[in-house]
Backbone as CSV, one residue per row, in Angstrom:
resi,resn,N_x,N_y,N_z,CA_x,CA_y,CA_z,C_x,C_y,C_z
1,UNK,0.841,-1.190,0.000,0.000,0.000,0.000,0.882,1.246,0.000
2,UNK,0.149,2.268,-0.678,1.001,3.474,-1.246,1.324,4.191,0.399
3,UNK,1.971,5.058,0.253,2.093,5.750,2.079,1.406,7.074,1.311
4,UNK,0.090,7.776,2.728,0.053,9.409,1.772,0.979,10.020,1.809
5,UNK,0.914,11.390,1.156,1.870,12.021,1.153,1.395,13.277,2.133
6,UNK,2.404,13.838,2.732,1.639,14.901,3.791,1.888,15.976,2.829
7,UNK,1.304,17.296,3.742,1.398,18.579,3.021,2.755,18.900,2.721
8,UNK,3.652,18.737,3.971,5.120,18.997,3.585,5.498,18.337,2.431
9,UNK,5.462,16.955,1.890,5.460,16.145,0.858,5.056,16.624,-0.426
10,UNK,3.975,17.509,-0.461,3.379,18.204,-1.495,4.111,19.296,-1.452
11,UNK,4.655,19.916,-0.616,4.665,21.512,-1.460,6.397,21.301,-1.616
12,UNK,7.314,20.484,-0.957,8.746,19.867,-1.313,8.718,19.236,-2.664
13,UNK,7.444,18.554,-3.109,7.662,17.977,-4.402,7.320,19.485,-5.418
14,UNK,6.246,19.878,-5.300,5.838,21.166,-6.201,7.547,22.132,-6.075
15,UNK,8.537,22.322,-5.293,9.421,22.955,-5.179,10.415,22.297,-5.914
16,UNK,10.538,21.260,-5.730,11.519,20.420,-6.494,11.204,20.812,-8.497
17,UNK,9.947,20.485,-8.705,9.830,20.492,-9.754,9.358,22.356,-10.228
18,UNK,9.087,22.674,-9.421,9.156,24.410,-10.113,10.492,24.997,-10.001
19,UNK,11.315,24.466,-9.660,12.487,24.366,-10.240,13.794,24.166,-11.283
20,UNK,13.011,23.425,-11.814,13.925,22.289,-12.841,13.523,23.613,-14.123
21,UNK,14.795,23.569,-15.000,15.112,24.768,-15.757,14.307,24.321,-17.547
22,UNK,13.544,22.880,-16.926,12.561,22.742,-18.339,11.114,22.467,-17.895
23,UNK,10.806,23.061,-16.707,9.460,23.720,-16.569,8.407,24.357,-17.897
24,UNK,7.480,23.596,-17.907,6.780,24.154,-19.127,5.474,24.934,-18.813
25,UNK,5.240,26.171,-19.350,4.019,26.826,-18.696,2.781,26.308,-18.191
26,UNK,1.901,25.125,-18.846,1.340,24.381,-18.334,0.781,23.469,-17.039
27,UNK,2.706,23.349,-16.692,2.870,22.415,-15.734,2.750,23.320,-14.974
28,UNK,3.479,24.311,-14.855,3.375,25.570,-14.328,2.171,25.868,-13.078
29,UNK,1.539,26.192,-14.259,0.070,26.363,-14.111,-0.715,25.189,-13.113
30,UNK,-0.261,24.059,-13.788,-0.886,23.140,-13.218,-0.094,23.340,-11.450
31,UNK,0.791,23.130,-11.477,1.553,23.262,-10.048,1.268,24.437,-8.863
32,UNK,0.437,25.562,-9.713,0.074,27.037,-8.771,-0.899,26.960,-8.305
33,UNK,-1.973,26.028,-9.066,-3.254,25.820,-8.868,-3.406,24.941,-7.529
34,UNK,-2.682,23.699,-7.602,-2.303,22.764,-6.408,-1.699,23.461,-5.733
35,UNK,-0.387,24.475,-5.211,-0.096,25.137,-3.857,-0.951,25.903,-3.579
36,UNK,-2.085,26.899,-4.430,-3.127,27.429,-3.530,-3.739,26.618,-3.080
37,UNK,-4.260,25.705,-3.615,-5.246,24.954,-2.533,-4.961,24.096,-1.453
38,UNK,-3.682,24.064,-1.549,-2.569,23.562,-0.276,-2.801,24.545,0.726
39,UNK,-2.574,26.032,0.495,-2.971,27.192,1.248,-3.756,26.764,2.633
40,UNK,-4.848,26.841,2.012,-6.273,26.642,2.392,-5.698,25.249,4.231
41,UNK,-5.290,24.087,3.440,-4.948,22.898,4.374,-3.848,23.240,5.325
42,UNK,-2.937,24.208,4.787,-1.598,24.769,5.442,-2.530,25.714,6.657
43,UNK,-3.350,26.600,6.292,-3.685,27.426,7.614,-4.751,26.731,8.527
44,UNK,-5.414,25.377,8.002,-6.182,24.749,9.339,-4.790,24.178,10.027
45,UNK,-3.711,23.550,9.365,-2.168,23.049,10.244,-1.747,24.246,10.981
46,UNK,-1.750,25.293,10.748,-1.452,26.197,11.691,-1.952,26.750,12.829
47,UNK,-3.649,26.661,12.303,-4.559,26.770,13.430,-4.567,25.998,14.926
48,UNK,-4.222,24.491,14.457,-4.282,23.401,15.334,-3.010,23.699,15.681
49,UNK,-2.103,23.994,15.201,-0.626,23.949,15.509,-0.449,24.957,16.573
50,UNK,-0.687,26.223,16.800,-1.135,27.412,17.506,-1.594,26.976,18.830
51,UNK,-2.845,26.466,18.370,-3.658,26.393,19.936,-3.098,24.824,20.688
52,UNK,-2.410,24.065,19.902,-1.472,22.918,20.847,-0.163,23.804,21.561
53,UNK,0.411,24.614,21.066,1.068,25.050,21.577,0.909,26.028,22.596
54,UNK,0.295,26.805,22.674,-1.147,27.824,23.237,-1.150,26.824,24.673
55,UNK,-1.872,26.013,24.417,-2.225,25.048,25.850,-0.760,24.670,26.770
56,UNK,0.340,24.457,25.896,1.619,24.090,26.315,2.069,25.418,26.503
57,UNK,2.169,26.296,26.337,2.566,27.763,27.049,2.095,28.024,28.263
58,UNK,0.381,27.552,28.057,-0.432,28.150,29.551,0.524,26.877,30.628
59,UNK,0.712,26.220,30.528,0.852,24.489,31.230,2.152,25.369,31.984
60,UNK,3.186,25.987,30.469,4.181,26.336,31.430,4.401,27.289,32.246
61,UNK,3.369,28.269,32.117,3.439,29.346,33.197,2.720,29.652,34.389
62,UNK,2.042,27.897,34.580,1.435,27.384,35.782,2.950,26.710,36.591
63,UNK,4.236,26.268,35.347,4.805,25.793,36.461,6.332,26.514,36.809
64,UNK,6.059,27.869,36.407,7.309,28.369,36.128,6.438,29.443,37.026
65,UNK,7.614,30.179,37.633,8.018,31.620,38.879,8.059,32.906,37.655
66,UNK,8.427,32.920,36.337,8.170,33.831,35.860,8.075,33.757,34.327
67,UNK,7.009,34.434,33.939,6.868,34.503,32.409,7.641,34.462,31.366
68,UNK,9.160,35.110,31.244,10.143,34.957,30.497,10.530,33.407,30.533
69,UNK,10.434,32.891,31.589,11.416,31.754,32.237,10.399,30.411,31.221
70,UNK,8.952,30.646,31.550,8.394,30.086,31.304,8.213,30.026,29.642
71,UNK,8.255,30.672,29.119,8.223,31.142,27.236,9.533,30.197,26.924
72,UNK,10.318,30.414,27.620,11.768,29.835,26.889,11.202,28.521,27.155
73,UNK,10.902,27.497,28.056,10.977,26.230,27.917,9.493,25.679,27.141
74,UNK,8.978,26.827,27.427,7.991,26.126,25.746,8.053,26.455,24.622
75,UNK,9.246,27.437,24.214,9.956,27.395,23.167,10.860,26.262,22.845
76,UNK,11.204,25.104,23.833,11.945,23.962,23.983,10.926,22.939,23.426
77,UNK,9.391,22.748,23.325,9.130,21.975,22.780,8.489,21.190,21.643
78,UNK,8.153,20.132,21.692,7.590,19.616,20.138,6.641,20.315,19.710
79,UNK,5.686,20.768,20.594,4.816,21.506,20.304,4.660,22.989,19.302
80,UNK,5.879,23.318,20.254,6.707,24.577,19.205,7.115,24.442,18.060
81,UNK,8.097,23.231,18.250,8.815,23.083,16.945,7.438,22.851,15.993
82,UNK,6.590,22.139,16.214,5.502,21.719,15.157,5.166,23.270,14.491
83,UNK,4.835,24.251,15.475,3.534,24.872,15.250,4.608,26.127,14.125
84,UNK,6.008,26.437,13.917,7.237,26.830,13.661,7.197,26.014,12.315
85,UNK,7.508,24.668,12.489,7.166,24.197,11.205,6.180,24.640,9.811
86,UNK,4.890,24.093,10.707,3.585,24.635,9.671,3.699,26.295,9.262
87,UNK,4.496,27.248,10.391,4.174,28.285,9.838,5.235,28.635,8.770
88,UNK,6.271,27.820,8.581,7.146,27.512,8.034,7.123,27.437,6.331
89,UNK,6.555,26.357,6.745,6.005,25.878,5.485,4.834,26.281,4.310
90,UNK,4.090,26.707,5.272,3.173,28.349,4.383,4.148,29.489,3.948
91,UNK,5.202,29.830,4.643,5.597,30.897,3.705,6.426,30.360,2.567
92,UNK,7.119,29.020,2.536,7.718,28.564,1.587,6.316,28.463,0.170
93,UNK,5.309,27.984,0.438,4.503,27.808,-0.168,4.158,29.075,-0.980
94,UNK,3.684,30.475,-0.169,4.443,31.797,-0.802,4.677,32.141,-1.634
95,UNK,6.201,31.977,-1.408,7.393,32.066,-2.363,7.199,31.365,-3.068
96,UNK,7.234,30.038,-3.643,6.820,29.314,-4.732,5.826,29.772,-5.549
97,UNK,4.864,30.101,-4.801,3.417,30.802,-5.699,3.848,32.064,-6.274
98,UNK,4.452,33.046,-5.721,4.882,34.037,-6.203,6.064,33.913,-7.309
99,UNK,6.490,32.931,-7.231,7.960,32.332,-8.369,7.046,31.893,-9.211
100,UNK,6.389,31.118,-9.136,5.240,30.331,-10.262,4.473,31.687,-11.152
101,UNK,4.082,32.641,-10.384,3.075,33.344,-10.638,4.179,34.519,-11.899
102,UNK,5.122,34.682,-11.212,6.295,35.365,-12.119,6.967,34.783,-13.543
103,UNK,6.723,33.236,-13.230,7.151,32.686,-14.486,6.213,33.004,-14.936
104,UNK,4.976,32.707,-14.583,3.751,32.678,-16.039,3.422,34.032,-16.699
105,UNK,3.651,34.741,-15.718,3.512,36.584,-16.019,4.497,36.486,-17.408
106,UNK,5.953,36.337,-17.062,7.391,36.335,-18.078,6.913,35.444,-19.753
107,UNK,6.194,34.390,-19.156,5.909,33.351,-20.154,4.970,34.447,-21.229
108,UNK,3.684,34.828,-20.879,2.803,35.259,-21.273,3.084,36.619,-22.101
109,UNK,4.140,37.247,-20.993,4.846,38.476,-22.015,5.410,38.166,-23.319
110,UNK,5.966,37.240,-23.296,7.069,36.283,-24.193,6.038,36.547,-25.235
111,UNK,4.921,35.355,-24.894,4.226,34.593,-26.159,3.643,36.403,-26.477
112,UNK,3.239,37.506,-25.964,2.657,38.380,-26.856,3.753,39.113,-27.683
113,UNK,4.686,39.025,-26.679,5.675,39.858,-28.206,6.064,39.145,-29.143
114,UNK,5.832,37.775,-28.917,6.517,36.754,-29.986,5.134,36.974,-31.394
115,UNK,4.263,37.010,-30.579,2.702,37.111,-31.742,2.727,38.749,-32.099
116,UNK,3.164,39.737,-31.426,3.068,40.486,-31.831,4.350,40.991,-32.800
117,UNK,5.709,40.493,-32.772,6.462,40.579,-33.753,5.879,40.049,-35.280
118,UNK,5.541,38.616,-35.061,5.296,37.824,-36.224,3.453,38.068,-36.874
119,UNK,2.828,39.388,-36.135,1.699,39.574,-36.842,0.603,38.528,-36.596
120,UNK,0.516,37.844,-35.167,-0.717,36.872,-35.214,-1.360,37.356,-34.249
């Protein structure tokens, strides 16, 4: 049986391949369409990611003498690291969309001066 692929899985593969220097506008296209709607799944991961960590902040400043003291060691945990991750990974998502969105802009310029040199 296949393993899914998580969101990180998706937007590392969409990066990998909006990369590669024989990207064709199409695919392009096809690839911008799939990280927005990754969007969408990336900010419920952040949501949940937030308020797990949220609960692990309050936890630590029930057992900590002072608020600074207490921030740093729930900056120490998984919880953090998770919620750091996801927000992580939305802005990479971003940048890709905005790289995607720039090729097709460049592409599109292309094809009109190319039609508009040759009269079509």
């Amino acid at each position: 049986m296949e393993k899914a692929l998580t969101i990180r899985d998706m937007v590392e593969k969409i990066r990998v391949e909006a990369g590669t220097e024989n990207l064709q506008p199409p695919r392009g296209a096809d690839l911008l369409r799939t990280l927005t709607s990754l969007l969408g799944n990336l900010n419920a991961r952040i949501r949940e990611t937030d308020m797990t960590y949220k609960k692990k902040l309050l936890q630590c400043y029930a057992q900590e003498e002072k608020a600074n003291r207490a921030k740093i060691v729930a900056e120490t945990t998984q919880e953090y690291l998770e919620m750091r991750e996801a927000r992580d990974l939305k802005e990479l998502a971003i940048e890709i969309t905005r790289s995607l969105k720039y090729f097709l802009r460049c592409w599109e310029e292309e094809l009109k001066a190319t039609q508009s040199r040759y009269g079509n």
